[in-house]
PDB file of the backbone (N, CA, C, O) and the ligand in Angstrom, with CONECT records:
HET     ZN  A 101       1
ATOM      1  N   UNK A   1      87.905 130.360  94.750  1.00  0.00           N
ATOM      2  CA  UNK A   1      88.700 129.243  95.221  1.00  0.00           C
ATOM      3  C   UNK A   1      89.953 129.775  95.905  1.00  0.00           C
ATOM      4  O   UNK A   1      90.780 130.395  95.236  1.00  0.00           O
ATOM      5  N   UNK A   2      90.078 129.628  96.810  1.00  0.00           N
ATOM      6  CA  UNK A   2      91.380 129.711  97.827  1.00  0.00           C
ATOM      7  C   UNK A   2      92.206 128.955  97.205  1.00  0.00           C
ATOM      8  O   UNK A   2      92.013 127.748  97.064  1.00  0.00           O
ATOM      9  N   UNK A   3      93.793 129.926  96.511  1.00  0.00           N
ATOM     10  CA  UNK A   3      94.994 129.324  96.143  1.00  0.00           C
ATOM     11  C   UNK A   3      96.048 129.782  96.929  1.00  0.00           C
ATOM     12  O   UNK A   3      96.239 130.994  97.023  1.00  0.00           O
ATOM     13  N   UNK A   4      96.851 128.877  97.582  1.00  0.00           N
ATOM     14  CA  UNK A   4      98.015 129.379  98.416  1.00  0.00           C
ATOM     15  C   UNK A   4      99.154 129.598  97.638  1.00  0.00           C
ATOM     16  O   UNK A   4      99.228 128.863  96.654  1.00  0.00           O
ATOM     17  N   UNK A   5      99.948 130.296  97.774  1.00  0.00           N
ATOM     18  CA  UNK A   5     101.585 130.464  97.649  1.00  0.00           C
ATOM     19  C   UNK A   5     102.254 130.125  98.155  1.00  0.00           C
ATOM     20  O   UNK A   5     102.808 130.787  99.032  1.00  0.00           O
ATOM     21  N   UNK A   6     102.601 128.732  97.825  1.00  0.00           N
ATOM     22  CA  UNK A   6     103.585 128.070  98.700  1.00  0.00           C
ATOM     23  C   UNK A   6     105.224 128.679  98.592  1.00  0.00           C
ATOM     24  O   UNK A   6     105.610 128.974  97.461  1.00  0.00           O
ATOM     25  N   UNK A   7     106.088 128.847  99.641  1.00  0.00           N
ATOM     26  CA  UNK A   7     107.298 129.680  99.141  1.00  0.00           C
ATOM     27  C   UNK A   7     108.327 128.597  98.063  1.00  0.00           C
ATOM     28  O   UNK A   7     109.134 128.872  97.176  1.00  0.00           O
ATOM     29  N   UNK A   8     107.879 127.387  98.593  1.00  0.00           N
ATOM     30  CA  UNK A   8     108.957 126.062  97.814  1.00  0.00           C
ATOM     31  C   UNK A   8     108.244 125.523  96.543  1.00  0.00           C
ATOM     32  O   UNK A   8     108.803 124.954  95.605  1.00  0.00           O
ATOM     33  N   UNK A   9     106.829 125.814  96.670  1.00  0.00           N
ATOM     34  CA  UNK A   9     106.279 124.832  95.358  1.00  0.00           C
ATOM     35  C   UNK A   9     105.435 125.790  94.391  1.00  0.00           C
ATOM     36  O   UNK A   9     104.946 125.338  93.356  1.00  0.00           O
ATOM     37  N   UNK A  10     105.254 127.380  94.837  1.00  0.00           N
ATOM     38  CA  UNK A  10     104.121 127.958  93.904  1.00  0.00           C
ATOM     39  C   UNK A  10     103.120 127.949  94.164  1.00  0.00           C
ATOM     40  O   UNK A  10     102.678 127.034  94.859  1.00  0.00           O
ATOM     41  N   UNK A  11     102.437 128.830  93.776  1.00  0.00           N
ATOM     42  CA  UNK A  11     100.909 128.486  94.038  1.00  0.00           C
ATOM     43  C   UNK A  11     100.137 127.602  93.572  1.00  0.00           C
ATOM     44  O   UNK A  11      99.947 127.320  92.389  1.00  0.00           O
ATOM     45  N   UNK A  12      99.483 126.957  94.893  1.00  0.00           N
ATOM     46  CA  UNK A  12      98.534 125.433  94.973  1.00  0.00           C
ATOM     47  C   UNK A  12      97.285 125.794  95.424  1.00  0.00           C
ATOM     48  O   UNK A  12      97.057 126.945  95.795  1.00  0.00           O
ATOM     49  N   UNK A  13      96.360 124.826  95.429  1.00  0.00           N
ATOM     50  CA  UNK A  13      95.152 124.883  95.168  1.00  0.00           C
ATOM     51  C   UNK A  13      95.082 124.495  97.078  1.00  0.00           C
ATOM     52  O   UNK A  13      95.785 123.791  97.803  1.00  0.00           O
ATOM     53  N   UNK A  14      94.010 125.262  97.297  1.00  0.00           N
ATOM     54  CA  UNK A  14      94.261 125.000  99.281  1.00  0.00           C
ATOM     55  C   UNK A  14      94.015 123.422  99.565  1.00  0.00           C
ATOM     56  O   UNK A  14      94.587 122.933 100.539  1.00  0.00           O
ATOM     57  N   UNK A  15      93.225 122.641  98.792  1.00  0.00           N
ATOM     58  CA  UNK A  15      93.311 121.109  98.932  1.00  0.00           C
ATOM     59  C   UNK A  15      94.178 120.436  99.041  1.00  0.00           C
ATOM     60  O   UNK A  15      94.021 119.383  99.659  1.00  0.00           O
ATOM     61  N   UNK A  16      95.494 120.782  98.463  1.00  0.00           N
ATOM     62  CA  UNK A  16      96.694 120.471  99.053  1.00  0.00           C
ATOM     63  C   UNK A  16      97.356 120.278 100.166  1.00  0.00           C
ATOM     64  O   UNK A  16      98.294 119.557 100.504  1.00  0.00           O
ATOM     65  N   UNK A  17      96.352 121.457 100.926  1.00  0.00           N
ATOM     66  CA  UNK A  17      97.351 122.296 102.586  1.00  0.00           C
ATOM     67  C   UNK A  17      96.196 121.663 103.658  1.00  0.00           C
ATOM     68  O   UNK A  17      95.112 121.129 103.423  1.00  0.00           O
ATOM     69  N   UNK A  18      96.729 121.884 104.633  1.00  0.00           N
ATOM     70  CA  UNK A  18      96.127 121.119 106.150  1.00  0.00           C
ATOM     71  C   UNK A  18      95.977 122.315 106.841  1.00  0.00           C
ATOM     72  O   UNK A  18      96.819 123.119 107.245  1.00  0.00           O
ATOM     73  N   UNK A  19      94.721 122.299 106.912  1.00  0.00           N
ATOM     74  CA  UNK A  19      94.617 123.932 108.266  1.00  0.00           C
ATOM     75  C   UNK A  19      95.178 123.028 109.422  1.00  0.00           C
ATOM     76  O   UNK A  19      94.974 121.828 109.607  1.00  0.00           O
ATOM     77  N   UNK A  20      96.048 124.039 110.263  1.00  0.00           N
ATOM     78  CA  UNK A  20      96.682 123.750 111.249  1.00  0.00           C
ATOM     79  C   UNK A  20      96.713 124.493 112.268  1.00  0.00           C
ATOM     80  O   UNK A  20      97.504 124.310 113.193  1.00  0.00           O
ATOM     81  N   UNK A  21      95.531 125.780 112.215  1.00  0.00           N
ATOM     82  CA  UNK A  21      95.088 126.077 113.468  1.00  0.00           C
ATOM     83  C   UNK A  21      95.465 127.548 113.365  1.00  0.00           C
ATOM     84  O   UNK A  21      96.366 128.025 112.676  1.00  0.00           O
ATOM     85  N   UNK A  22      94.513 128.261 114.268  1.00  0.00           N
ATOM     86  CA  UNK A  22      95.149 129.742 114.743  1.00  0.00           C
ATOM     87  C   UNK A  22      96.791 130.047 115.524  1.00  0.00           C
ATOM     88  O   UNK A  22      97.113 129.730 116.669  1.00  0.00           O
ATOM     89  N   UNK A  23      97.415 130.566 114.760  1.00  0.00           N
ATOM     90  CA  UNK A  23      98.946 130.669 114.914  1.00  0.00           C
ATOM     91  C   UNK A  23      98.844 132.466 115.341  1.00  0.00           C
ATOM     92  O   UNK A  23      99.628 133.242 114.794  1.00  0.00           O
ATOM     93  N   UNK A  24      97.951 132.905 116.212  1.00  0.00           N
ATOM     94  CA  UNK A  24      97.746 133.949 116.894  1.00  0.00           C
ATOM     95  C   UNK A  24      97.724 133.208 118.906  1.00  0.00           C
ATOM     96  O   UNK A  24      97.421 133.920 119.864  1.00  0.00           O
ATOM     97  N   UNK A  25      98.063 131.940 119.001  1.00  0.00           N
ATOM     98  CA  UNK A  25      97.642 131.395 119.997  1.00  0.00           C
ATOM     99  C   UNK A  25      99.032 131.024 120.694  1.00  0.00           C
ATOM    100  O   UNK A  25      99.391 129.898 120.351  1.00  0.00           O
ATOM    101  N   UNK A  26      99.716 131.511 121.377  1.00  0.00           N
ATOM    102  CA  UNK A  26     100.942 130.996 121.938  1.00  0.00           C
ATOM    103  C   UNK A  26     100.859 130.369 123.094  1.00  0.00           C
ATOM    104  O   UNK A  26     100.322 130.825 124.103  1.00  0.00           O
ATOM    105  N   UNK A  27     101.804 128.459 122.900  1.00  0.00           N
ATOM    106  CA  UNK A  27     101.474 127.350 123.640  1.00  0.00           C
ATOM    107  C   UNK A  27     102.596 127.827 125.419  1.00  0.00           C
ATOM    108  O   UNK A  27     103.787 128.109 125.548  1.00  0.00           O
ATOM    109  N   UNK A  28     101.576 127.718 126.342  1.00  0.00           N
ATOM    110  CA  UNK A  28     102.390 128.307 127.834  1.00  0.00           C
ATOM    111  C   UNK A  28     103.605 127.741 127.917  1.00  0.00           C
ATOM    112  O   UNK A  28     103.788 126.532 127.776  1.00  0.00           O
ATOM    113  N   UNK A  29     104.413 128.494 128.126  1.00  0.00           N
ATOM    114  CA  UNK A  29     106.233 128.230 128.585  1.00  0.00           C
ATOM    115  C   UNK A  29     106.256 126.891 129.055  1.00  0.00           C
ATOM    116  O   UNK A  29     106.911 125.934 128.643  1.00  0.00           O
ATOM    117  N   UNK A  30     105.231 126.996 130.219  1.00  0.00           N
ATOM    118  CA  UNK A  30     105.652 126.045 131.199  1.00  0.00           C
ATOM    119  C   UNK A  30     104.234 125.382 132.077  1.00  0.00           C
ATOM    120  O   UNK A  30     103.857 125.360 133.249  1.00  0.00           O
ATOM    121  N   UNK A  31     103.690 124.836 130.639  1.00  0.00           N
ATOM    122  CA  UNK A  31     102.126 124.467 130.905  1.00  0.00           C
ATOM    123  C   UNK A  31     102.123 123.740 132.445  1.00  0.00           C
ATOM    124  O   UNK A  31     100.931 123.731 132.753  1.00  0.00           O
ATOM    125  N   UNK A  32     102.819 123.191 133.439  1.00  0.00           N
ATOM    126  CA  UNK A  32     102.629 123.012 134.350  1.00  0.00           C
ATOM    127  C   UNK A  32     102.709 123.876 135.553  1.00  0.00           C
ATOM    128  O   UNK A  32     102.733 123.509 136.728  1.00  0.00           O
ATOM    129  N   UNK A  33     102.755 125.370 134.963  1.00  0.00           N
ATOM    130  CA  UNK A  33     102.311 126.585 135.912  1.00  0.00           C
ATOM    131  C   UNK A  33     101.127 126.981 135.832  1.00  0.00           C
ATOM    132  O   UNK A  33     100.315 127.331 136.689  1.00  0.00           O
ATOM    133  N   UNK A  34     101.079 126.889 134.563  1.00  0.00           N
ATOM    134  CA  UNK A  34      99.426 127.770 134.475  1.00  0.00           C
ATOM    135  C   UNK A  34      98.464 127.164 134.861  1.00  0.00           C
ATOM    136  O   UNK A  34      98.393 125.936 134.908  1.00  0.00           O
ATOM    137  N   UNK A  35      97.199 128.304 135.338  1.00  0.00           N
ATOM    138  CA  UNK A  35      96.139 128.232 135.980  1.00  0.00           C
ATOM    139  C   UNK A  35      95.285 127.336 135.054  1.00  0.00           C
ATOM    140  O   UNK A  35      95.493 127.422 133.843  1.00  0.00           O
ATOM    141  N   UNK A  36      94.345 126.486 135.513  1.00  0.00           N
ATOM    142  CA  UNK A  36      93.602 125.621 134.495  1.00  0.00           C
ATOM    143  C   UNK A  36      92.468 126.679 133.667  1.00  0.00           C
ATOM    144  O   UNK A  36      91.697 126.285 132.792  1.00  0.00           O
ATOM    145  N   UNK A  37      92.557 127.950 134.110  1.00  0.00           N
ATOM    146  CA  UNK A  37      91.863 128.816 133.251  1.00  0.00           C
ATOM    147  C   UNK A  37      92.778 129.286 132.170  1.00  0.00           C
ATOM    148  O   UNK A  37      92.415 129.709 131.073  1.00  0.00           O
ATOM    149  N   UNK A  38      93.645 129.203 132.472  1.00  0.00           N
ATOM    150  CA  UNK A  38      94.719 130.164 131.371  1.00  0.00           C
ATOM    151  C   UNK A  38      95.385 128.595 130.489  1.00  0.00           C
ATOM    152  O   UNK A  38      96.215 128.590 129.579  1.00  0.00           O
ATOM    153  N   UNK A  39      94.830 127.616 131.002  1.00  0.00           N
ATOM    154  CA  UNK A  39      95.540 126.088 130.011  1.00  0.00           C
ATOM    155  C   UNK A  39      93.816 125.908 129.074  1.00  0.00           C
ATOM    156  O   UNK A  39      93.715 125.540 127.903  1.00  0.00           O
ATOM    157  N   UNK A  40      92.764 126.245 129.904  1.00  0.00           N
ATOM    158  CA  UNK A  40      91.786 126.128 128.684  1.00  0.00           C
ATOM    159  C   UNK A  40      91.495 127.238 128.079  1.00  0.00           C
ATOM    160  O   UNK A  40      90.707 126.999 127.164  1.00  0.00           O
ATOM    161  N   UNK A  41      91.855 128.764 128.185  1.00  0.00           N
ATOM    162  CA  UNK A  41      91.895 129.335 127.346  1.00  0.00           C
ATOM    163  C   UNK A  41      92.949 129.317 126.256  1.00  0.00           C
ATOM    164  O   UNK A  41      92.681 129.924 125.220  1.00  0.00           O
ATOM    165  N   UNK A  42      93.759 128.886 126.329  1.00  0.00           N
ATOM    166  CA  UNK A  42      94.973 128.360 124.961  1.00  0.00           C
ATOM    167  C   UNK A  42      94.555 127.054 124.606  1.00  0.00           C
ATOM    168  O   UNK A  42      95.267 126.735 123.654  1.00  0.00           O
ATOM    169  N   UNK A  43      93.680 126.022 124.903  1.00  0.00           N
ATOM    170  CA  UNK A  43      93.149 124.698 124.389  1.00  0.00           C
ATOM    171  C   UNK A  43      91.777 125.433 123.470  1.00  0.00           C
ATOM    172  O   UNK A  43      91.803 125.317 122.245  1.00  0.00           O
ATOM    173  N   UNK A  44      90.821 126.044 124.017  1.00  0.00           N
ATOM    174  CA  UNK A  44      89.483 126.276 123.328  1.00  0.00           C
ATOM    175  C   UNK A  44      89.340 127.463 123.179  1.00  0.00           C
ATOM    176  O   UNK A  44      88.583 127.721 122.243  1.00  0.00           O
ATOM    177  N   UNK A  45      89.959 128.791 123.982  1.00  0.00           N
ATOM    178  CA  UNK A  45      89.156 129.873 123.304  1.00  0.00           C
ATOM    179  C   UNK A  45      89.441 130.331 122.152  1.00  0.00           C
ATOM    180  O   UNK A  45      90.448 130.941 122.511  1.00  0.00           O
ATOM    181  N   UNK A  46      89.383 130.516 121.172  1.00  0.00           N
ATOM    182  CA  UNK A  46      89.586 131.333 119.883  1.00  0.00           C
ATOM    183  C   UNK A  46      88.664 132.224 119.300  1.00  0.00           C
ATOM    184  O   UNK A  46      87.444 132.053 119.314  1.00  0.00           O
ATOM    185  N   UNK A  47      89.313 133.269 118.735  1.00  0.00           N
ATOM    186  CA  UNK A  47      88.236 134.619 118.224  1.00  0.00           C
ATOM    187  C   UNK A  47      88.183 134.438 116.828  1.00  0.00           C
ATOM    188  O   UNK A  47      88.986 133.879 116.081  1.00  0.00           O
ATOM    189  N   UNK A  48      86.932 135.091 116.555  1.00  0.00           N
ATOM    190  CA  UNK A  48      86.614 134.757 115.148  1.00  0.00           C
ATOM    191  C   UNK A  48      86.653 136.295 114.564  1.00  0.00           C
ATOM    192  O   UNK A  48      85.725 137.087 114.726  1.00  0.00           O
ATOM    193  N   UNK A  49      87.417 136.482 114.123  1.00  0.00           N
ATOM    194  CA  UNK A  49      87.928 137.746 113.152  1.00  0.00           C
ATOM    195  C   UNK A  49      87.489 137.860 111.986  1.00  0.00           C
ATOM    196  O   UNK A  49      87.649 136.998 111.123  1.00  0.00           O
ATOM    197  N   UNK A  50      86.880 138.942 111.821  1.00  0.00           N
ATOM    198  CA  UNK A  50      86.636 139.674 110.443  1.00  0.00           C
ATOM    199  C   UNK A  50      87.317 140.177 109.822  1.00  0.00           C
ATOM    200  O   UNK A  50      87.447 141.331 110.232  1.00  0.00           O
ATOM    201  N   UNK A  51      87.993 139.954 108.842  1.00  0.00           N
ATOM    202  CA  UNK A  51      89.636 140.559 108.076  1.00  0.00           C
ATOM    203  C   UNK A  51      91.125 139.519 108.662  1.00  0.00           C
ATOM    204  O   UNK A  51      91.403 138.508 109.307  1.00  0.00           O
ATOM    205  N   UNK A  52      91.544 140.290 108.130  1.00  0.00           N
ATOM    206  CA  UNK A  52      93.168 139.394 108.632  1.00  0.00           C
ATOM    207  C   UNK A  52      93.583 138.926 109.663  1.00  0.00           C
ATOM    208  O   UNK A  52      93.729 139.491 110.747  1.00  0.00           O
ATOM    209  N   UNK A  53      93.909 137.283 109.216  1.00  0.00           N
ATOM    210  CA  UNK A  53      93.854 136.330 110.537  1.00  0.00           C
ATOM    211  C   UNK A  53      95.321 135.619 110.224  1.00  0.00           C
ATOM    212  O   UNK A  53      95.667 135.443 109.056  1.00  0.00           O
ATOM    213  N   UNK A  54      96.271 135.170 111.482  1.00  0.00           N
ATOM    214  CA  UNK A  54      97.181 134.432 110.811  1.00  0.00           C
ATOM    215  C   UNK A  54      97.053 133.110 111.354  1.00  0.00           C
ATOM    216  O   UNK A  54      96.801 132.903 112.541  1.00  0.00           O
ATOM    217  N   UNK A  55      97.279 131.932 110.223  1.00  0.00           N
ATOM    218  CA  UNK A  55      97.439 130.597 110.174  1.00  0.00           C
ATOM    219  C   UNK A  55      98.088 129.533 109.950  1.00  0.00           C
ATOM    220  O   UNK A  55      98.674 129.459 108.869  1.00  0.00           O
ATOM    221  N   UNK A  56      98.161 128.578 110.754  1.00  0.00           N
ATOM    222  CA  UNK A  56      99.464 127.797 110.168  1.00  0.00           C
ATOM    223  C   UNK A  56      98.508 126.552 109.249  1.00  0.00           C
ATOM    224  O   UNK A  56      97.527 125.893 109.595  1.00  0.00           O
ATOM    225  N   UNK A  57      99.113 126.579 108.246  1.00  0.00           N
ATOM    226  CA  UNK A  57      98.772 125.301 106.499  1.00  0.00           C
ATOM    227  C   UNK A  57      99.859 124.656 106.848  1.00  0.00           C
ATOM    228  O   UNK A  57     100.759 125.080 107.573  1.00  0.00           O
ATOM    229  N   UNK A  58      99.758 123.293 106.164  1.00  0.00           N
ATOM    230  CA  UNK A  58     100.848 122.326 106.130  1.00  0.00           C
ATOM    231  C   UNK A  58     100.576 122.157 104.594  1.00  0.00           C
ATOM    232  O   UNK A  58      99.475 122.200 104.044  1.00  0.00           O
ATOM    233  N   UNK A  59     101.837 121.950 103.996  1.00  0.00           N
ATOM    234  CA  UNK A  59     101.573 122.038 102.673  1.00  0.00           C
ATOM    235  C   UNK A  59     101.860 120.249 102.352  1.00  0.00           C
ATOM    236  O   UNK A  59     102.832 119.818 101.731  1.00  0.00           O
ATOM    237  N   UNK A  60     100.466 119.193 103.104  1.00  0.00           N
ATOM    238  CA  UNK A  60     100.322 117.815 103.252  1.00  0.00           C
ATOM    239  C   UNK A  60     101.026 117.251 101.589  1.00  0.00           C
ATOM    240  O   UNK A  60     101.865 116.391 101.321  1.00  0.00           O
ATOM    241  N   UNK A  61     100.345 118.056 100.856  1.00  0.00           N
ATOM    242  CA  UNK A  61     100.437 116.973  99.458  1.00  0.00           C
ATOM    243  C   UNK A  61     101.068 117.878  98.884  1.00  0.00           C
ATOM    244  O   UNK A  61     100.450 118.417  97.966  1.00  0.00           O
ATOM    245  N   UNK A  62     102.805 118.510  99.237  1.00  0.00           N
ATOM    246  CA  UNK A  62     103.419 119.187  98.170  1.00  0.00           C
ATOM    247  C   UNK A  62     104.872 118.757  99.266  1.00  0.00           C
ATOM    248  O   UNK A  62     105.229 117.759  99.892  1.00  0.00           O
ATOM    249  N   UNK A  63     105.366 120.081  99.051  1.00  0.00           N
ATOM    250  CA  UNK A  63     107.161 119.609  99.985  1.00  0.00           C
ATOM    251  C   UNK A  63     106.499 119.545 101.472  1.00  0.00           C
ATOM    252  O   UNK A  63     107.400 119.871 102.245  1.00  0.00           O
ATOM    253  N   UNK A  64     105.427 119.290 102.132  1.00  0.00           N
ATOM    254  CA  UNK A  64     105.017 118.942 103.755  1.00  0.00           C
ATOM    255  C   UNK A  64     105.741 119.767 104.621  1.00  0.00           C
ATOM    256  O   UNK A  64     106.112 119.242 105.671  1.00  0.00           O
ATOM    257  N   UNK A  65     106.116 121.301 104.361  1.00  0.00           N
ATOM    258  CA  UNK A  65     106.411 122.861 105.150  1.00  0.00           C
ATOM    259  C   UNK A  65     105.606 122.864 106.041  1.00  0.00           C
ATOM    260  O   UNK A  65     104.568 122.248 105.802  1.00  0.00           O
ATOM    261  N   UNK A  66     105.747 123.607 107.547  1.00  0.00           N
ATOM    262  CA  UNK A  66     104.560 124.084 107.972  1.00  0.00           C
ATOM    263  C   UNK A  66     104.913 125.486 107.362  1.00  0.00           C
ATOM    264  O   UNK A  66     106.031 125.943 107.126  1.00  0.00           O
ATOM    265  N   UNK A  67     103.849 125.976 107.192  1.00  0.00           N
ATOM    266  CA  UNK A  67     103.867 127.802 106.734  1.00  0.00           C
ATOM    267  C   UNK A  67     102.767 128.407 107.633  1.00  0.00           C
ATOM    268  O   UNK A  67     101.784 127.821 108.086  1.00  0.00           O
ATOM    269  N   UNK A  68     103.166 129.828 107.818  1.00  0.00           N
ATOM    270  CA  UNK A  68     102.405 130.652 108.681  1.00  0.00           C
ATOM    271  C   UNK A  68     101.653 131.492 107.411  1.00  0.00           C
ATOM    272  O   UNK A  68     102.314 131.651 106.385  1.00  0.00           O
ATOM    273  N   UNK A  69     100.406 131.978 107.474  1.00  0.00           N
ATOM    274  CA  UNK A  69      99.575 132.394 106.441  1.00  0.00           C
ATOM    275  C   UNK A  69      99.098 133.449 106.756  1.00  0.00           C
ATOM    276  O   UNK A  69      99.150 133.515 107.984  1.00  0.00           O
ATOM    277  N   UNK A  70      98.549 134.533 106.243  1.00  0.00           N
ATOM    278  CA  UNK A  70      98.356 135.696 106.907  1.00  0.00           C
ATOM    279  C   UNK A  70      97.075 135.692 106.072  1.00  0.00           C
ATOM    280  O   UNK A  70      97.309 135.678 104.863  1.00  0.00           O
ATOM    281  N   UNK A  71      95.689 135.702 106.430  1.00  0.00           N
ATOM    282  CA  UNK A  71      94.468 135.520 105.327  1.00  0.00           C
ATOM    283  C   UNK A  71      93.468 136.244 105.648  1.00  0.00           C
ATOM    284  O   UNK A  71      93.242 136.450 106.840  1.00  0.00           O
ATOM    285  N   UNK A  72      92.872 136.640 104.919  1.00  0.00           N
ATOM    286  CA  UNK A  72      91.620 137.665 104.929  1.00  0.00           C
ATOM    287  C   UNK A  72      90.398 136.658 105.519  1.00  0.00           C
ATOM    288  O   UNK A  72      90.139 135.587 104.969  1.00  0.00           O
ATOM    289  N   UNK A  73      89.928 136.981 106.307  1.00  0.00           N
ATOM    290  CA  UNK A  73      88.893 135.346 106.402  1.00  0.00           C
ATOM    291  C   UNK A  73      87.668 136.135 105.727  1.00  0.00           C
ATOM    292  O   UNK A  73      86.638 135.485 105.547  1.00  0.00           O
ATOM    293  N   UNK A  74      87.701 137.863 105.229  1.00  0.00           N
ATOM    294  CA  UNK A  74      85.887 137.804 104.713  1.00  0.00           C
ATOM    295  C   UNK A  74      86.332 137.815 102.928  1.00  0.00           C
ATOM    296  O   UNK A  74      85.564 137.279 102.130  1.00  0.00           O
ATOM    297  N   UNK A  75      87.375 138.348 102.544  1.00  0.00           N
ATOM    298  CA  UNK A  75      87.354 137.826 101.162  1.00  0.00           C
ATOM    299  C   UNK A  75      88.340 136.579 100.751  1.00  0.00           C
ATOM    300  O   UNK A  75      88.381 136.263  99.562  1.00  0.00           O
ATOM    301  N   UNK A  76      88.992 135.991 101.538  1.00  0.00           N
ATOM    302  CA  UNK A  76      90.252 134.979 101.859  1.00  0.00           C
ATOM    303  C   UNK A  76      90.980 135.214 100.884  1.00  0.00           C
ATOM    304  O   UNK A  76      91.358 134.299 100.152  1.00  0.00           O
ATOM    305  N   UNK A  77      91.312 136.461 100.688  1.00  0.00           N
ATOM    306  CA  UNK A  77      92.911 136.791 100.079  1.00  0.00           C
ATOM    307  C   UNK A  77      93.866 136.678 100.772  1.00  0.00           C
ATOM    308  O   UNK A  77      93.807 137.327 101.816  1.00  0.00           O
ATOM    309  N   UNK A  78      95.344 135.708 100.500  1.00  0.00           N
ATOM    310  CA  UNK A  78      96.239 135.403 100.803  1.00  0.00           C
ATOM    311  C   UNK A  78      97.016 136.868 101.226  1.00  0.00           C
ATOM    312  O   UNK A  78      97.027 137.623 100.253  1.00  0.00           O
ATOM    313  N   UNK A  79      97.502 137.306 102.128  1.00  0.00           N
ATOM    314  CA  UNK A  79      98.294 138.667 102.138  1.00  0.00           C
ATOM    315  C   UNK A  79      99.628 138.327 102.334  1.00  0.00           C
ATOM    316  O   UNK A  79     100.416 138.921 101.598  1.00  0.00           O
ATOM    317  N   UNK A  80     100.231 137.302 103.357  1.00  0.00           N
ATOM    318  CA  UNK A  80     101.219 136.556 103.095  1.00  0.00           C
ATOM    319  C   UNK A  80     101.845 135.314 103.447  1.00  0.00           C
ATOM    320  O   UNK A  80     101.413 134.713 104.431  1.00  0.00           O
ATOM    321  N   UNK A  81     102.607 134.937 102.919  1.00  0.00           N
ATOM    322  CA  UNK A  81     102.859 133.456 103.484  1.00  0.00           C
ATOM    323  C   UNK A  81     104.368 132.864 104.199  1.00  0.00           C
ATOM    324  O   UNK A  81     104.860 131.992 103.482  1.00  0.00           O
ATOM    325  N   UNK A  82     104.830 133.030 104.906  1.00  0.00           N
ATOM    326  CA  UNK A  82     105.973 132.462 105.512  1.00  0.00           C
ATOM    327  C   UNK A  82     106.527 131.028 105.786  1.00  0.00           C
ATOM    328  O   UNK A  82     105.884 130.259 106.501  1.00  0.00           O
ATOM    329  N   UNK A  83     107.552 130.715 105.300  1.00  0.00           N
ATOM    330  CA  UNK A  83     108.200 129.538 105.161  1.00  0.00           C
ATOM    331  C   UNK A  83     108.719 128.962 106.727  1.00  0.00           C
ATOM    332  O   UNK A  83     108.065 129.371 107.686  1.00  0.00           O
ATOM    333  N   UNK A  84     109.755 128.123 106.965  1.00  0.00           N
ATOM    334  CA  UNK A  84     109.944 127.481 107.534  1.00  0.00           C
ATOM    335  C   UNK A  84     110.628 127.954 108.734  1.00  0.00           C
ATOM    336  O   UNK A  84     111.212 127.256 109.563  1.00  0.00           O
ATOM    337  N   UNK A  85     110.478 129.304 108.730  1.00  0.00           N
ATOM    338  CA  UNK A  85     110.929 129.682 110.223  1.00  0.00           C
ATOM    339  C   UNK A  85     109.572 129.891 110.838  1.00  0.00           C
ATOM    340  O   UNK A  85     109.361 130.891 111.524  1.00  0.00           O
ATOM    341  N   UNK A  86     108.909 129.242 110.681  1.00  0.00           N
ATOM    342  CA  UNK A  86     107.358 129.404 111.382  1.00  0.00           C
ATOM    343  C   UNK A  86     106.923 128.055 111.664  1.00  0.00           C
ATOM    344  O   UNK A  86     105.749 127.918 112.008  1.00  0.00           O
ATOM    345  N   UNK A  87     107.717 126.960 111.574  1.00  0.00           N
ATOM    346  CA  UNK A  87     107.276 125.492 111.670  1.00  0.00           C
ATOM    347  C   UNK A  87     106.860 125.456 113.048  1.00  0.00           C
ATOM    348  O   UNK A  87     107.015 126.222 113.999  1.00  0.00           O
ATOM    349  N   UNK A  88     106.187 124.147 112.856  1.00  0.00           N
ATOM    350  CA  UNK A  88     105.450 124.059 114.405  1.00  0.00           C
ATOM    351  C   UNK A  88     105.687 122.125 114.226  1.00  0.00           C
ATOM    352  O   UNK A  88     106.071 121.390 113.316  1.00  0.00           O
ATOM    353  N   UNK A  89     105.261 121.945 115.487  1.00  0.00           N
ATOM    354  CA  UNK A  89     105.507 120.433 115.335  1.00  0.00           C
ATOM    355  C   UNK A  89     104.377 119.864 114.613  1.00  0.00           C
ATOM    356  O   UNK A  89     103.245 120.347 114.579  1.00  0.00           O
ATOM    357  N   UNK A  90     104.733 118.905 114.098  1.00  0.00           N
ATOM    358  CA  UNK A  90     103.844 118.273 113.694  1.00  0.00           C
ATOM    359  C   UNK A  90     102.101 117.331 114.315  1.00  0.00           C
ATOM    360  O   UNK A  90     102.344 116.353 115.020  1.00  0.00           O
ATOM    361  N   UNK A  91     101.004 117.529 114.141  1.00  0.00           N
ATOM    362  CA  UNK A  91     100.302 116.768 115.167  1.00  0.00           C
ATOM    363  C   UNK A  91     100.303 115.237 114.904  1.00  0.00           C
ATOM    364  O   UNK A  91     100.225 114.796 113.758  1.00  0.00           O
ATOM    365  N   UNK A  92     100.386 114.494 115.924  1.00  0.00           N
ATOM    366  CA  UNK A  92     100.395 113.261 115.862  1.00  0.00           C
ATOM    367  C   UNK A  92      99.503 112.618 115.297  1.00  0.00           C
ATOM    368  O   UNK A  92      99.556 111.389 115.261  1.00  0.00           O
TER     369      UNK A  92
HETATM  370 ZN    ZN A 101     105.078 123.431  99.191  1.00  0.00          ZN2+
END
């Protein structure tokens, strides 16, 4: 069972948290420059990694942090977790 470490609440059970996406993906400066290849490769492409991946959780049903996650995706050991200088906006 995947348990996170939340930095404000302790470790929670991941049912708590909201996957919130590959946080290896940085959104364009100035999305009305980029090429419509380089706006759908930051909309759809993503790599699927074997070992350590980082992610942003929302911790939905505890203090509602975004946190950046650093996770093993083949044994999903937590390696680390970062608080609120990693927030992202919220999705609508
Ligand atoms: Zn929390």
């Amino acid at each position: 069972m995947l348990r996170i470490p939340c930095p404000y609440c302790g470790e929670r059970d991941y049912t708590e948290f909201t996957y919130g996406g590959d946080a290896n993906q940085a959104r364009p400066a100035d999305p009305e420059r980029v090429s419509d290849a380089e706006w759908e490769t930051f909309l759809y492409r993503r790599g699927n990694p074997a070992g350590e991946h980082i992610e942003y959780w929302q911790h939905s049903f505890g203090c509602r942090q975004w946190l950046k996650v650093v996770r093993d995706t083949v044994t999903h050991d937590i390696i680390t977790v970062t608080g609120p200088t990693a927030q992202r906006e919220e999705k609508a």
